[in-house]
N, C-alpha and C positions, 0 to 999 in steps of 0.2 A: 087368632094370632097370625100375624104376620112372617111373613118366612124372613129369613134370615138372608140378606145378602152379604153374601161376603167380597170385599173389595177387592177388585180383582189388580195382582202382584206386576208388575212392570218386567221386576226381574224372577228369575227362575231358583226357586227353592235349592240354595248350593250347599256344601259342608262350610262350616265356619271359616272365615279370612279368604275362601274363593269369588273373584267377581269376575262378572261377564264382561268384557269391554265389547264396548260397538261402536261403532264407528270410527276404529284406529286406522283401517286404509286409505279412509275415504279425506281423513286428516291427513295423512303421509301422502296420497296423492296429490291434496293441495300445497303437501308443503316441499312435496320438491321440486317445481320450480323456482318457487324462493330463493329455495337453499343452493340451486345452482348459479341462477344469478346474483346472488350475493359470495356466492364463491368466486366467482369471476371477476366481480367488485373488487372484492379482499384480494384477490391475485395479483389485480392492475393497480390496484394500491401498495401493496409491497414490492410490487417488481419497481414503482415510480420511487417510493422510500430509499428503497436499495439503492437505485441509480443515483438517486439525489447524495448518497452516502457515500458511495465511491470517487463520485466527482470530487465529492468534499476533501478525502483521504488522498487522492490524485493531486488534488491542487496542494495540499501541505507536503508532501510527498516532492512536489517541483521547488515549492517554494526553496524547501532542503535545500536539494540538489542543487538550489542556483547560488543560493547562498556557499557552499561548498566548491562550487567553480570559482567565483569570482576571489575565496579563499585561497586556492590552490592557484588560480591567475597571479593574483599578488604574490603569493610565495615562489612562484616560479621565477616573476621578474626581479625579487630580490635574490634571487639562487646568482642568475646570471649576469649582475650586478657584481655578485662576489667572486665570482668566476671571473672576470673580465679581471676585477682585484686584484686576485691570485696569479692568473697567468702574465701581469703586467711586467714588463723585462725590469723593467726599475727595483721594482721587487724579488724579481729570483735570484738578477747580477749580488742583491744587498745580502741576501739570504744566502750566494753562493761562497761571497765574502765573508760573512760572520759565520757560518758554521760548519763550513767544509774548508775555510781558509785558503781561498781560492785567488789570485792576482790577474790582473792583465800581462799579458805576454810581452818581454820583452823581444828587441827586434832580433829576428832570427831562430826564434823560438817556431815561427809559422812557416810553413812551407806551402805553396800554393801549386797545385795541380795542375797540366791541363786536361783540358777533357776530352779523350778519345771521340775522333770521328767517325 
């Protein structure tokens, strides 16, 4: 009779649901330089995203703004428009007439000054 060989186990007789790993450093040592140049990828890629995004939020941002000047432009020169209006003598004399019932002087009514030297 021939002997019995028994084939021989790769892995090590363990308790139920324990395994050996091998070869997990020698993985992790391949894999970080990967992972660090694709981190640096990933960096220079959102740092370009971001910028690209801020520009974008910058330009709406002005666009506002200009639109809002050239607003306030236009309301200004209509302000001063009405002010020229308002302070026009034709209008305050009309104004001083109708509701303060105010006349032109007759003569003698004015006395004129001179002016101290």
């Amino acid at each position: 009779m021939a002997p019995r060989v028994r084939a021989a186990s790769t892995q090590q007789e363990l308790p139920f649901g324990v395994r050996v790993r091998r070869g997990k450093q020698r993985l992790s040592r391949d894999l970080k330089p990967i992972l660090f140049v694709g981190g640096i990828l990933l960096g220079g890629l959102l740092l370009y995203v971001w910028q690209h995004v801020h520009v974008v939020r910058l330009s709406y941002q002005l666009e506002q703004l200009r639109a809002a000047r050239i607003t306030l432009i236009q309301e200004g020169k209509a302000l001063g428009v009405e002010l020229g209006r308002l302070r026009s003598v034709r209008r305050v004399e009309e104004m001083a007439r109708r509701k303060l019932g105010m006349v032109n002087p007759v003569p003698g009514q004015v006395i004129l000054l001179e002016e101290p030297r």
